[in-house]
N, C-alpha and C positions, 0 to 999 in steps of 0.2 A: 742308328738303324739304317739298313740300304735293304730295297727289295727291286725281286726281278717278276717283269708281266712275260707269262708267256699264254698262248691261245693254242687249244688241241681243236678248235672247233670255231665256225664263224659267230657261235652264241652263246664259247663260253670263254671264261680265260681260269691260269693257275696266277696267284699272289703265293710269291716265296719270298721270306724275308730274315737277317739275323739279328738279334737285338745282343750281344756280345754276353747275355747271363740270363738264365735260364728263368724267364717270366711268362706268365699270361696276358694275351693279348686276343683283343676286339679289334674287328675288321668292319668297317661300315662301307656297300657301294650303293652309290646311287646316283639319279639327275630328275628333273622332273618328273618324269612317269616311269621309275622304277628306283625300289629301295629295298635294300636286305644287310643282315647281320651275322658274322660267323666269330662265335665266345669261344675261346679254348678253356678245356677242362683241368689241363695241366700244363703246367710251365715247359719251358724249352729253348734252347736257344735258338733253334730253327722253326721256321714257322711256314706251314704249305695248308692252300688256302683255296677250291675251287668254286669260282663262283659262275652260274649258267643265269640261263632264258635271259640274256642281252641280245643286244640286238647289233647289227654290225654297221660302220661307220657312223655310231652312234657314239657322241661324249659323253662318259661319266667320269664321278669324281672319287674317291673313296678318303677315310680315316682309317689312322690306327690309333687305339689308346691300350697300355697298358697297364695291368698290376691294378684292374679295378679302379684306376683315375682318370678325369675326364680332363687331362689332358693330353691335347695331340700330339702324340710320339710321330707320326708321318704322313702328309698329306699328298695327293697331286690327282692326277684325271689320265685319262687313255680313253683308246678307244682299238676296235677289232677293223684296221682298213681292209675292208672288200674290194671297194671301190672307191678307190680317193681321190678319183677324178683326173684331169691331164696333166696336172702339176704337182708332183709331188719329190720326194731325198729320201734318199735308205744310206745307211754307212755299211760298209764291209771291214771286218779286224780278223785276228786270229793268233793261235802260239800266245797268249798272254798269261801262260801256264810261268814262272817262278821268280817274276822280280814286281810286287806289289808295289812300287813305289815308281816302276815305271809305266805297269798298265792302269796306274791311277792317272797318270800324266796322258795316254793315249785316250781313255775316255772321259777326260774331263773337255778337253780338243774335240772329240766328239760331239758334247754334248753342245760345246757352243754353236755345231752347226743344227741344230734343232732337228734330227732325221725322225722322220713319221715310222722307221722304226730299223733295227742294227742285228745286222746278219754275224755272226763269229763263227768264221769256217776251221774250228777245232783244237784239240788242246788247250783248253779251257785252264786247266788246272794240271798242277805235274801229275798227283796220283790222285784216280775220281775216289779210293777209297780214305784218303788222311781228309779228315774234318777241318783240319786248319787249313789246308789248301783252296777249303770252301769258303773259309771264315775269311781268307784274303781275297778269294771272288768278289765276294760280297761288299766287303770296305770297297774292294775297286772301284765297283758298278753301282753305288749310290748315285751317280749324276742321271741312272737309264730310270728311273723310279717312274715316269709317264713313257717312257718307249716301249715299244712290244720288243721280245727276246726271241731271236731266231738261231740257233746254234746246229753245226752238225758234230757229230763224234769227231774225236780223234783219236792217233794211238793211244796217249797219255791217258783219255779215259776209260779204255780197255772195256769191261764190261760194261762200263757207264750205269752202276743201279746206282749209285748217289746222284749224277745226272739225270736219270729218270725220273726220280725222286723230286728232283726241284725244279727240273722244268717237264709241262703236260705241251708234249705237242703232238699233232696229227696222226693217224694209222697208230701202227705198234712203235711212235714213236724214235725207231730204229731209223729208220729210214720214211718221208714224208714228202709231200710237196703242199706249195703253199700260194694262191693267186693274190696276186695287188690288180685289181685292175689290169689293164693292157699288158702286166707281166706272169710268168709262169713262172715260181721257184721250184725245179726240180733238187730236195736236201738230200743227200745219198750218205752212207755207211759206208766207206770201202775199206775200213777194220774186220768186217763180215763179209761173206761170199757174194760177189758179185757177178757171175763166172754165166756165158749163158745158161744149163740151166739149175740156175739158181733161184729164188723166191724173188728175190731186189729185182736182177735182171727182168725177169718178165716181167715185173709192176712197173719196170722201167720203160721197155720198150711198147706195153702197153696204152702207159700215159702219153708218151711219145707221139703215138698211131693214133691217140682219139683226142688227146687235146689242142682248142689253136690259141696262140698268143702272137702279140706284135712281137713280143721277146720272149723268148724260153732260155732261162739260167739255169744253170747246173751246178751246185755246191757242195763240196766234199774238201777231205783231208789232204789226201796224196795227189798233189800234180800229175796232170800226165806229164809235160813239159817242166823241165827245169834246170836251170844252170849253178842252180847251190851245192850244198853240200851233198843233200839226197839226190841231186837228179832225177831223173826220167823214173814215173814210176809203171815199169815195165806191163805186168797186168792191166794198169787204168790208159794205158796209152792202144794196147792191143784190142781190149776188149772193149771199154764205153767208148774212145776216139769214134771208131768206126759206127757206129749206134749215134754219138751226135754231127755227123758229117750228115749221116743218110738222114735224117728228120731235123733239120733245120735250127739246131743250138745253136745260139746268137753267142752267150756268151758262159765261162765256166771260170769259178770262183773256187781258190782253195788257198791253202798253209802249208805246213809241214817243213819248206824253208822256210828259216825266219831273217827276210827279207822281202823286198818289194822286183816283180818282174812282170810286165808286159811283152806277151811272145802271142805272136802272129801266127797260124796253123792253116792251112786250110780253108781261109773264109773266120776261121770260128779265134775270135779274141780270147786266150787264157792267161788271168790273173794269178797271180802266188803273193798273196798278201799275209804275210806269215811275222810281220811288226810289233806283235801287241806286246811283247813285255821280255818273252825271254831272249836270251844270248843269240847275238847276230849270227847270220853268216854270211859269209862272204858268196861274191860272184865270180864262177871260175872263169868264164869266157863272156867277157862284155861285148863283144861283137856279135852273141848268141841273143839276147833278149833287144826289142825293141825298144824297149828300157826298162831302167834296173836302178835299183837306191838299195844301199845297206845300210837300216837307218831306221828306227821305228816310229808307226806308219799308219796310216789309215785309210782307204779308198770309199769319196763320198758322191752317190753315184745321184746324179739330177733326170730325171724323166718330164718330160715335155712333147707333150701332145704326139705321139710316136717316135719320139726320138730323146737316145738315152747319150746324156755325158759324163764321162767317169776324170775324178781329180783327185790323185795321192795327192796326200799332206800329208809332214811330217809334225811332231807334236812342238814345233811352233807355229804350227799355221802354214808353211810358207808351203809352195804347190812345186813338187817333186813330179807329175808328169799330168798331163790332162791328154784325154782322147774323146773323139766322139765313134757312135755307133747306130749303124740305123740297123732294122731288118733284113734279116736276108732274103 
């Protein structure tokens, strides 16, 4: 069995999980002062699970048993970090869309470093409609079964309703943001219109104008910057560039090549962590990134008391570039 936590809400979360044949199962969450049950009525191989009135930065634990036996099929705990205090690890992956056997090796590396919870900037899966494509999600990301799930679209997912489906996160989903403490995650769609005026756009530049954070990140599919195969992604370069120049983006988070690039803009650090599993690409102009790996990959980013440091690894461990980043 392997299940993913995701939170549309600071008080509630979604349990999605696949048990490889079609069973019923019980969901038990609790901790000392709070405890609840969700029985399913028919069997399934997929199992989506919304459980509220939690409370955030609060530990619970959950079960699963199924087929009507009291034995436990899956155990572990989480929690909804609001606030996790001055010390805390997130991981950033992405592209881990068509070789299951490498993005099991990318989050298993992962998981040894214990992140309070793992951002995937896109292309999750090749096609969001093949069910198998899901079912090899799933086997991957058994080690995330206590981390919270933060995902943005990518092409591959196209419409994303089987994405919508297994994970519940914030607004319409589509597009969200997400606070840890001292950080702002702005998660952005640029699959959809992002054009000024557009719906995204103005929720963008809105959140922008009224929220503050020691860091505000910014997470999507299409680079603006990039030296791989896809390059420069024209519209995101023209239109959001200038939007986080003028309001203060610290730093921006995406995939779409699948490679590792540190490029320098402006003041504003963008990452293209595009590692997670499928077929490399190469770097056309190594002189162009501040640095670059083709090689899959993972970027595990440490926050400390206002000040953030980011370190690719590759899926042996070994550290393929570290930087540090303060506020702008």
């Amino acid at each position: 069995m392997a299940l993913i936590i995701t939170s549309p809400a600071s008080d509630s979360v979604q349990f999605s999980w696949y048990t490889g044949e079609s069973i019923r199962c019980e969901l038990e969450v609790y901790n000392d002062d709070f405890s609840t049950q969700a029985t399913e009525s028919n069997p399934s191989k997929f199992h989506v699970h919304n459980i509220g009135e939690l409370k955030p930065d609060s530990n619970y634990h959950y079960l699963i048993r199924c087929n009507s036996s009291d034995e436990i099929m899956i155990e572990g705990s989480f929690s909804i970090p609001l606030n996790p205090g001055d010390e805390f690890e997130f991981a950033v992956y992405g592209d881990s869309r068509s070789n299951l056997s490498v993005h099991e090796k990318v989050v298993k590396t992962i998981a040894k470093k214990e992140p309070l919870f793992v951002i995937h900037t896109g292309d999750i899966v090749y096609s969001d409609n093949r069910l198998n494509d899901w079912e090899d999600f799933f086997k991957a990301t058994e080690p995330f079964g206590s981390t919270l799930f933060l995902p943005v679209i990518g092409n591959h997912e196209k419409e994303a309703r089987n994405y919508k489906a297994f994970f519940a996160l914030p607004g319409n989903e589509s597009y969200y943001s997400y606070r840890a403490g001292d950080l702002l995650f702005l998660m952005l769609n640029t699959n959809e219109r992002f054009d000024r005026y557009s719906k995204q756009y103005k929720w963008l530049k809105s959140l922008l104008k009224s929220e503050t954070a020691k860091f505000t990140i910014a997470v999507f599919h299409h680079p603006a910057f990039s030296y791989g195969s896809h390059g420069d992604s024209f519209f995101v370069k023209t239109i959001l560039v200038p939007l986080f120049e003028k309001y203060g983006v610290d730093l921006v988070l995406t995939g779409h090549d699948h490679n590792y690039q540190r490029i320098e803009h402006n003041g504003i650090t963008y990452i293209v962590t595009g590692g997670g599993g499928a077929s490399l690409y190469g770097i056309k102009d190594l002189s162009g990134p501040t640095a670059s790996f083709k090689g899959h990959h993972f970027v595990l980013f440490e926050y400390d008391s206002g000040y953030l440091k980011g370190i690719c690894y590759d899926t042996n461990e070994n550290v393929i570039d570290s930087f540090d980043l303060f506020p702008r």
